[in-house]
C-alpha positions as CSV (number, residue, x, y, z in Angstrom):
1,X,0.0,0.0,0.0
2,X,2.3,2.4,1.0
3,X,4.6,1.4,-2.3
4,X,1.7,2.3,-4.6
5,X,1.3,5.5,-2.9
6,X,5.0,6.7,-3.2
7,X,4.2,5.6,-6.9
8,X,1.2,7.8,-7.0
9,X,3.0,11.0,-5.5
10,X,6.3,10.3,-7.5
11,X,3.7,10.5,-10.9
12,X,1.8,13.3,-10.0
13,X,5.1,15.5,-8.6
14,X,6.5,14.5,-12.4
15,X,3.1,15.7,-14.2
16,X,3.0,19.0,-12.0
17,X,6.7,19.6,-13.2
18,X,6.0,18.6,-16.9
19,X,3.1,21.1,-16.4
20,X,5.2,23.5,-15.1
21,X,7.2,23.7,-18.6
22,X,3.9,22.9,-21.2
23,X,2.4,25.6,-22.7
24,X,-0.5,26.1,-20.7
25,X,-3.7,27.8,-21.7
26,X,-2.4,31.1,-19.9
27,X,0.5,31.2,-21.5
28,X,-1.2,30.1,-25.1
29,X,-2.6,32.9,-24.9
30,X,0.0,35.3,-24.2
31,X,1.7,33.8,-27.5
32,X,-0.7,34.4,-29.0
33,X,-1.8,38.5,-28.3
34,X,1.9,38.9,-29.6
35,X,0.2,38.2,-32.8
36,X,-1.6,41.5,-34.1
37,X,-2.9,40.2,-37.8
38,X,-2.2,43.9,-39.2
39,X,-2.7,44.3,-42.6
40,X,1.0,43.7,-44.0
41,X,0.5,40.4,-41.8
42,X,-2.4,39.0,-43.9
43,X,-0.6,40.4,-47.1
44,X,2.5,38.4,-46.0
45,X,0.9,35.9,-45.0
46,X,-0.8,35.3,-48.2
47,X,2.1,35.9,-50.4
48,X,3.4,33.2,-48.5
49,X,0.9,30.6,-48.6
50,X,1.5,30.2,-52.6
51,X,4.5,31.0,-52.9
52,X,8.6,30.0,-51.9
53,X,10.2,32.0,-48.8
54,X,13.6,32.3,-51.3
55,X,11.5,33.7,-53.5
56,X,9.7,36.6,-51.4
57,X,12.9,37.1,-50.2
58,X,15.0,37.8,-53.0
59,X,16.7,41.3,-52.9
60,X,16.4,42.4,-56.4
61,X,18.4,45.4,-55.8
62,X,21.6,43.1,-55.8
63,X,21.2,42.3,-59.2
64,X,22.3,45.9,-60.2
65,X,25.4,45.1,-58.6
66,X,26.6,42.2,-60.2
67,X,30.3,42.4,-61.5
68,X,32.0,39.4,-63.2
69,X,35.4,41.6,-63.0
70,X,38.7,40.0,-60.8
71,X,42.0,41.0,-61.0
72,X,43.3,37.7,-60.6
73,X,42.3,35.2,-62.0
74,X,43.6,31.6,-62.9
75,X,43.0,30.3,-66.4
76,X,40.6,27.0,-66.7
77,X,39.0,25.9,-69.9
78,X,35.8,23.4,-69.4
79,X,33.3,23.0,-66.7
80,X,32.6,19.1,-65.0
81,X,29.3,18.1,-63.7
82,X,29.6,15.7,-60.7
83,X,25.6,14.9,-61.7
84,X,23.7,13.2,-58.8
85,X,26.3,12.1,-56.9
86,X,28.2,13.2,-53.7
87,X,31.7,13.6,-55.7
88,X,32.7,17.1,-55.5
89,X,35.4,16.6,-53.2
90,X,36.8,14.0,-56.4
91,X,35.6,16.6,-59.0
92,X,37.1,19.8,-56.7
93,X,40.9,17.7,-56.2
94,X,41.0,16.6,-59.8
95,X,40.1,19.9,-61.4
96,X,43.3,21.3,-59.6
97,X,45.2,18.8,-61.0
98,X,44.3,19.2,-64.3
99,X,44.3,22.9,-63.8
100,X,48.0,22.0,-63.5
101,X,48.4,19.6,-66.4
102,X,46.6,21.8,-69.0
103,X,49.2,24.9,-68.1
104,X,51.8,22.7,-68.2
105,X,51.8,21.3,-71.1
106,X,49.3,23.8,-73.5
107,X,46.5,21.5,-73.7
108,X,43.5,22.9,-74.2
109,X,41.6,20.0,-72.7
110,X,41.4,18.0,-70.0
111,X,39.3,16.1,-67.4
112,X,40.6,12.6,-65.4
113,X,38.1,10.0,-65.1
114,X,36.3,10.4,-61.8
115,X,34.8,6.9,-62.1
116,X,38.6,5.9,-61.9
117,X,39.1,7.3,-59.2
118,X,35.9,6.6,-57.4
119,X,35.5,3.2,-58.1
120,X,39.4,2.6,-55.7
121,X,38.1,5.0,-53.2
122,X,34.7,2.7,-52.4
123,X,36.7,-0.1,-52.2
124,X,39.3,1.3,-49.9
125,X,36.1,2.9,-47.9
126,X,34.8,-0.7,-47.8
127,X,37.9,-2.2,-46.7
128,X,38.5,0.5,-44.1
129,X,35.2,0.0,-42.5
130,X,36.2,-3.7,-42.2
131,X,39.0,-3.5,-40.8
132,X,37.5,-1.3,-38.4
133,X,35.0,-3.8,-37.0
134,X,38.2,-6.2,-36.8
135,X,39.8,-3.8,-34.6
136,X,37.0,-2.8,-32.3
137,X,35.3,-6.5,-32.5
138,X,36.2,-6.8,-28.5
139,X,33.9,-3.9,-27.7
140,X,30.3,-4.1,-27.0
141,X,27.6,-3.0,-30.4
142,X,26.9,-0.1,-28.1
143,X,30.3,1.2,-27.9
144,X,30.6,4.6,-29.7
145,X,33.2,3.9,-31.8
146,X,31.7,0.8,-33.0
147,X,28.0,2.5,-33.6
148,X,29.8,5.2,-35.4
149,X,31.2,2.5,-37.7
150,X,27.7,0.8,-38.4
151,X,26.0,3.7,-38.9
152,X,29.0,5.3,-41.4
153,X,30.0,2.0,-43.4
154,X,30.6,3.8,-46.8
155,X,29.5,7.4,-48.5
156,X,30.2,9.0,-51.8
157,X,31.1,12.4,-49.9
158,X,35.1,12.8,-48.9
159,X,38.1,15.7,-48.4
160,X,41.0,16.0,-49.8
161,X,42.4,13.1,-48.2
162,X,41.2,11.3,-50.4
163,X,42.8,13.1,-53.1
164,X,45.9,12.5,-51.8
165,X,45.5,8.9,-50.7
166,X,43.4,7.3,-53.5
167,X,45.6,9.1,-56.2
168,X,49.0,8.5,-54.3
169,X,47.7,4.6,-54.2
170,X,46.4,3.9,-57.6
171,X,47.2,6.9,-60.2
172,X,45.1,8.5,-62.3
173,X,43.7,7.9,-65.9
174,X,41.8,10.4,-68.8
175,X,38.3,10.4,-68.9
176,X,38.1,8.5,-72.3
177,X,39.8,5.6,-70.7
178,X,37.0,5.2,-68.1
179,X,34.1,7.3,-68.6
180,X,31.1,7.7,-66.3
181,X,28.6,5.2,-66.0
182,X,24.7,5.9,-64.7
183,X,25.7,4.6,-60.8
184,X,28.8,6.7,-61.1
185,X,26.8,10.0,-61.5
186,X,24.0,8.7,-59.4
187,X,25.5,6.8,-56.5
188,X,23.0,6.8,-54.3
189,X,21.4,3.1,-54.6
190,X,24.9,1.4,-54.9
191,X,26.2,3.3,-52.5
192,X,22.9,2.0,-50.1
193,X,23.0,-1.4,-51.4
194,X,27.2,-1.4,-50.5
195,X,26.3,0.1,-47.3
196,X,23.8,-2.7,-46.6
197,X,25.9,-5.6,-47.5
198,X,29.3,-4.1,-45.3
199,X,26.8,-3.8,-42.1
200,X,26.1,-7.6,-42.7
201,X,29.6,-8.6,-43.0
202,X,30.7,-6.4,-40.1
203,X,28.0,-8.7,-38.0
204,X,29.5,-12.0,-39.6
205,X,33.0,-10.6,-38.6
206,X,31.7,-9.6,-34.9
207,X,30.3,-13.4,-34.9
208,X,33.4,-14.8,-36.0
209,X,35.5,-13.4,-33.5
210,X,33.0,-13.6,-31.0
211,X,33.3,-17.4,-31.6
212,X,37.3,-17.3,-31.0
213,X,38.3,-16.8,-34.9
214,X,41.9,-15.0,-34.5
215,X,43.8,-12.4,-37.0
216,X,44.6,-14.5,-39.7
217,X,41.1,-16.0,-39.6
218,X,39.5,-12.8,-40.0
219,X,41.9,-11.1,-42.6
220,X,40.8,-14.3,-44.8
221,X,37.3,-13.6,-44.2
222,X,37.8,-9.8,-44.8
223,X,39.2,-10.3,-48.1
224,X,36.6,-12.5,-49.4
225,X,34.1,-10.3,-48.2
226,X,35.9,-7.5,-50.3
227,X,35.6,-9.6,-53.1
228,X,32.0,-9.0,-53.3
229,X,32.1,-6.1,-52.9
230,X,35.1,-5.7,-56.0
231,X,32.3,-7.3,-57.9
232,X,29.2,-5.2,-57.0
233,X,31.6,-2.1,-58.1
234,X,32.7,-3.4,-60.9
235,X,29.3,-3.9,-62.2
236,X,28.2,-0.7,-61.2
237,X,31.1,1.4,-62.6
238,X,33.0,-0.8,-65.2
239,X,36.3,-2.7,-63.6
240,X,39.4,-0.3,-63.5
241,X,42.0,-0.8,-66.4
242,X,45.2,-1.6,-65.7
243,X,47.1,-0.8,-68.7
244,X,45.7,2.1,-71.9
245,X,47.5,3.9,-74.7
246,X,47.3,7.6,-74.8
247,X,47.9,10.4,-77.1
248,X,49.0,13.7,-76.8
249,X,49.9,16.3,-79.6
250,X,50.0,13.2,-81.8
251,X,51.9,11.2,-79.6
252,X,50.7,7.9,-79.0
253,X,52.4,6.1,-76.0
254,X,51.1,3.4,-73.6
255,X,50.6,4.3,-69.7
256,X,49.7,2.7,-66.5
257,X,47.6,4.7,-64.1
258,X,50.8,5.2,-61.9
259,X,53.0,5.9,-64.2
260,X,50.4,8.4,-66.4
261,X,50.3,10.4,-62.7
262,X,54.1,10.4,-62.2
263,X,54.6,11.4,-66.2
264,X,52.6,14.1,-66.5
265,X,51.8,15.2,-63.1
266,X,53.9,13.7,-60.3
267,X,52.7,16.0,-57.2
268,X,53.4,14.9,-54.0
269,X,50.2,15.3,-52.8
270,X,50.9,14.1,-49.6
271,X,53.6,16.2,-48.3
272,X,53.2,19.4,-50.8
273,X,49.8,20.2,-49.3
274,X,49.1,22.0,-45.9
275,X,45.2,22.2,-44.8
276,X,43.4,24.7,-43.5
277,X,40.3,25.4,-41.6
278,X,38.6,28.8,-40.1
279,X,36.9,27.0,-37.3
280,X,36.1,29.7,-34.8
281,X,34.9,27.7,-32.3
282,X,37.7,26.4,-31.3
283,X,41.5,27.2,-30.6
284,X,43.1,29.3,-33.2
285,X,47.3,28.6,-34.8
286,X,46.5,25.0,-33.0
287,X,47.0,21.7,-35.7
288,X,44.1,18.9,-35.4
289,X,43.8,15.5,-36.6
290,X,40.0,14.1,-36.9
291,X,40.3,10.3,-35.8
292,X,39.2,8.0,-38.5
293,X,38.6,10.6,-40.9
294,X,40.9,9.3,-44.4
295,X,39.6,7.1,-47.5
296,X,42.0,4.4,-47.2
297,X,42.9,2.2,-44.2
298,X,46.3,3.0,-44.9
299,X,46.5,5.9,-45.4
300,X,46.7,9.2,-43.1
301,X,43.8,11.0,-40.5
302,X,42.8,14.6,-41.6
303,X,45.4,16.8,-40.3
304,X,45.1,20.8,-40.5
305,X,45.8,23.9,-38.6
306,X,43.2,25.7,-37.7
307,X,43.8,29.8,-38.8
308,X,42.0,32.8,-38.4
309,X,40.5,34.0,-41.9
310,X,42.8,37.2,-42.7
311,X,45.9,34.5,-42.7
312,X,43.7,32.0,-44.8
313,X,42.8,34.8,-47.8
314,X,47.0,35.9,-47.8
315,X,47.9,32.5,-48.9
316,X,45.1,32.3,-51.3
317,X,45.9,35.5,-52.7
318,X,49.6,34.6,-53.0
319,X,48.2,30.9,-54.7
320,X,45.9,32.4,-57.0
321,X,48.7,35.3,-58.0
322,X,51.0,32.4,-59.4
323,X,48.1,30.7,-61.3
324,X,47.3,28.2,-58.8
325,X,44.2,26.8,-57.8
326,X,43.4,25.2,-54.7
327,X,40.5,23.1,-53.2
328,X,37.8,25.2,-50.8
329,X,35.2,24.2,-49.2
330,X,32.0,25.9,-47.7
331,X,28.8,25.9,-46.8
332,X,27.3,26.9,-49.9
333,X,23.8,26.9,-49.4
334,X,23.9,30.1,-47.1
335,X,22.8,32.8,-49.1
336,X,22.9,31.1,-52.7
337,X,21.5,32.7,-55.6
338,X,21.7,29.5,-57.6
339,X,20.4,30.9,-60.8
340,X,22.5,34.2,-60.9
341,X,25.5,32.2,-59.5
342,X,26.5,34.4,-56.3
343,X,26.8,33.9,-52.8
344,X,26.1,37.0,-50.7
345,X,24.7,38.0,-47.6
346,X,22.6,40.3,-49.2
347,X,21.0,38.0,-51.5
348,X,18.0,37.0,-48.9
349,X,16.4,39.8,-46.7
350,X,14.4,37.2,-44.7
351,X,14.5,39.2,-41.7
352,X,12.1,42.2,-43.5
353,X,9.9,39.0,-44.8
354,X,9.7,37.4,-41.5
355,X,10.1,40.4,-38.7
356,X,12.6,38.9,-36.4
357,X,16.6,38.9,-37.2
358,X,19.1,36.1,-37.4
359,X,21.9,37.1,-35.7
360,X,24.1,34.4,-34.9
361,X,28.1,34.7,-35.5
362,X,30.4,31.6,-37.4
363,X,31.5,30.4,-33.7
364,X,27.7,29.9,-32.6
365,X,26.4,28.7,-36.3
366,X,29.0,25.8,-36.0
367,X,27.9,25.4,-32.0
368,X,24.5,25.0,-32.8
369,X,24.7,22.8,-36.2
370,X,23.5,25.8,-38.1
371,X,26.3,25.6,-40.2
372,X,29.2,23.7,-41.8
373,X,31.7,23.1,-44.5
374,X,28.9,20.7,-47.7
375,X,30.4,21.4,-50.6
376,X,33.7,21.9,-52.1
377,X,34.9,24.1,-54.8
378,X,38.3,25.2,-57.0
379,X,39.0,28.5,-55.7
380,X,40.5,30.0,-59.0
381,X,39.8,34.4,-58.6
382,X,40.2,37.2,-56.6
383,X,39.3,40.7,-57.3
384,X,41.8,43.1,-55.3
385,X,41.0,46.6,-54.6
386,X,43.7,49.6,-54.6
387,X,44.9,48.4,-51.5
388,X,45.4,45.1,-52.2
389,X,42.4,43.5,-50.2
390,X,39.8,41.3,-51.4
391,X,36.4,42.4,-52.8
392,X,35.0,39.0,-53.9
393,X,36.3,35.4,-54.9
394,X,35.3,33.3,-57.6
395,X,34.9,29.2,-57.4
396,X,34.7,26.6,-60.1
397,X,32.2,24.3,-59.5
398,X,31.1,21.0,-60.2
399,X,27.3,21.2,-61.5
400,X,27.6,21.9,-65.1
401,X,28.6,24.4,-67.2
402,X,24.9,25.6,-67.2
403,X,24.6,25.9,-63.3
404,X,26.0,29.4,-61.7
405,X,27.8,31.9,-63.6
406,X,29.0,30.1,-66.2
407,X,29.6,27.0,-64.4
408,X,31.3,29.3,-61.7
409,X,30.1,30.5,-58.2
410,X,30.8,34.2,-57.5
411,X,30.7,35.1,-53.3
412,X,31.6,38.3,-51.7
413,X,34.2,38.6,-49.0
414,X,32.1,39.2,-46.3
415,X,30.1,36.1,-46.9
416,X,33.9,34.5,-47.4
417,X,34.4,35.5,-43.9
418,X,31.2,33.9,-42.7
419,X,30.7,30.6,-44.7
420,X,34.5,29.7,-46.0
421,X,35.7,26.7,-43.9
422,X,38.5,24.8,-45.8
423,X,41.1,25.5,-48.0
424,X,44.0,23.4,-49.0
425,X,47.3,25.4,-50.3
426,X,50.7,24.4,-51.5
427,X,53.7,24.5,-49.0
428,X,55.4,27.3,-51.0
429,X,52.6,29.6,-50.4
430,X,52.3,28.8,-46.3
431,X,54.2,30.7,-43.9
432,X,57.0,29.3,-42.0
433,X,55.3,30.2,-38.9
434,X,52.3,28.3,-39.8
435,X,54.5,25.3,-41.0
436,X,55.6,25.4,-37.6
437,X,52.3,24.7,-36.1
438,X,52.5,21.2,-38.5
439,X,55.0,20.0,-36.1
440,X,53.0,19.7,-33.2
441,X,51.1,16.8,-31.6
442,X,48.0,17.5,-33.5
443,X,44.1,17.8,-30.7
444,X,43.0,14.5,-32.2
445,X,39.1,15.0,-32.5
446,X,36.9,12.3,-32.8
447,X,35.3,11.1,-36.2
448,X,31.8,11.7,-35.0
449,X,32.4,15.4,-34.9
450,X,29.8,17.3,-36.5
451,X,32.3,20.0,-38.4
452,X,34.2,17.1,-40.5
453,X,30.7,15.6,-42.4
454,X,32.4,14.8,-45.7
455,X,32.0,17.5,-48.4
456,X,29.0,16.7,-51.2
């Protein structure tokens, strides 16, 4: 009896505090009288009702403004279309390559197959989320390392690790040698079916050792299960060729993938790169390393030094001055005039539409979720005023020569400041200071942090 009536009390004292937070009548009502229903309400209200917020809130008067002028600008000849897929980190590392190739050697075409590259990185993906279950199969399915693995088996999204590791590790290869197939530009049911059939392995593999299977047991099993998975990409994208004549300037001359890399190209893209990130939310001239977060198993974690943004534009001015492009990343749908092909700040006046402001800063946009780096870019202009500081920037992008400004993006500095995250430079163009800041024992972050989603 007197259990049941500790019960009862214990309830009721949790309703009365649940009631304490609800929205009760009384305080419906005060919502409510905030609402006056004035005439530019209704008006706004049924504007609205037929019609898209982006839309209403369009500022026309930018349009008058728009100026395709920069004073520096890096020459690039074709646009690439990563179609429906999540490749732009691919399409973003291999249009600075081929930036590269084409001023090298006066071509005035260019594009490496994607689909070469792709099809590798999938595999080592698939292998790397293996080899992770292998690792962690002592810990319990609830473990957050192990979740994290199950829930992340494969994606088409990456960063420019996978630049460096993927092309480092197998080479690259023209885009008439392996073109695109349907699943490469749309990836997401293979991509879903992959997924599906790695979570059922990583069970079989959890059983296995779970039933006293050692090492050697398991690397068997792991490479069998790989083979399936060789064979579901293979049918999806076309198996990877080993060996290919090519011809350039009427030169005809037989190539493997490595050796077409180290010929014409032959960066070291491991140790000629330095990446950056303006991550105000945390510690500023500090180097990080995100756990777990590289395309191949063997390969390296996501190391970068974290910079204020003044430092960040100086080396991309310096970059973009010799005729260098680099790979950027933002969060591009802030403020995105898709049609026109601009990012600004001024784009959108939702705060006259709606009657509130939105005045968060970057630090408490990447605090809150509100924002973060989805999309990389080749950051290829700069226009410079008398003084020698930056008016707007210029990207090519990956969605067609029809999307944008001519297959380009066009953002102003100020929304540089706010929506820029990652850029990754050449050595030559980084401070020794900031070189400096390489050498130290990198904050290693864990791969479930929100700010290193892999770019789309």
């Amino acid at each position: 009896m007197r259990k049941s009536m500790a019960l009862c009390l214990m309830t009721m004292a949790l309703t009365v505090q649940a009631q304490q937070g609800g929205i009760t009548p009384d305080v419906l009502k005060e919502i409510k009288s905030s609402y006056k229903h004035t005439a530019s309400d209704k008006a706004i209200y049924n504007a609205m009702a037929g019609t898209s917020i982006a839309v209403l809130a369009k500022n026309h008067e930018r349009l008058a403004n728009f100026d395709t002028h920069f004073s520096d600008r890096v020459v690039s000849h074709g646009i690439t279309d990563q179609q429906q897929s999540g490749r732009c980190w691919l399409f973003t590392g291999l249009n600075v390559l081929r930036a590269q190739m084409m001023a090298k050697y006066g071509l005035d075409e260019m594009e490496f197959s994607e689909n070469y590259c792709f099809f590798y990185d999938q595999l080592e993906k698939a292998n790397l989320f293996l080899q992770g279950i292998i690792d962690t199969r002592e810990k319990p399915m609830e473990d957050k390392m192990v979740e994290w693995l199950f829930k992340h088996p494969i994606s088409d999204g990456g960063q420019f690790t996978g630049i460096s590791d993927i092309i480092g590790k197998y080479g690259v290869v023209p885009a008439s040698v392996m073109p695109e197939t349907y699943s490469s530009e749309n990836t997401g049911q293979i991509a879903n079916l992959v997924g599906l059939k790695l979570k059922e392995f990583g069970l079989q593999l959890r059983q296995a050792a779970s039933e006293g299977a050692g090492e050697a047991a398991l690397a068997k099993q792991k490479t069998e299960m790989l083979g399936t998975i060789y064979r579901m990409l293979a049918l999806a994208f076309g198996e990877p060729v080993e060996h290919f004549e090519w011809t350039m300037k009427g030169e005809t001359k037989e190539y493997t993938p490595q050796s077409f890399y180290q010929t014409f190209l032959g960066n070291d893209l491991t140790g000629n790169y330095v990446m950056l990130m303006n991550d105000p939310s945390r510690e500023f001239y500090q180097c990080y390393e995100i756990d777990y977060d590289r395309h191949t198993y063997d390969g390296r974690n996501w190391t970068y030094v974290n910079l204020p943004i003044e430092d960040i534009k100086e080396m991309a001015i310096k970059s973009i001055k010799d005729s260098t492009m680099m790979y950027f990343s933002c969060d591009v749908g802030k403020f995105l005039d898709s049609k026109q092909g601009t990012l600004d700040l001024n784009n959108y006046d939702y705060a006259s539409l709606l009657g509130t402001t939105f005045n968060m800063d970057k630090k408490q946009r990447i605090q809150t979720f509100a924002s973060g780096s989805s999309h990389a870019m080749t950051l290829m202009a700069v226009d410079l005023d008398a003084n020698g500081k930056p008016k707007k920037w210029m990207v090519e992008n990956s969605w067609g020569a029809e999307a944008g400004y001519q297959g380009h993006l066009i953002m102003t500095d100020e929304w540089f400041d706010e929506y820029m995250f990652r850029l990754v430079v050449e050595k030559k163009y980084v401070p020794a200071a900031v070189l400096d800041i390489l050498k130290q024992k990198p904050v290693r972050l864990p791969a479930w942090d929100p700010m290193f989603a892999d770019e789309e």
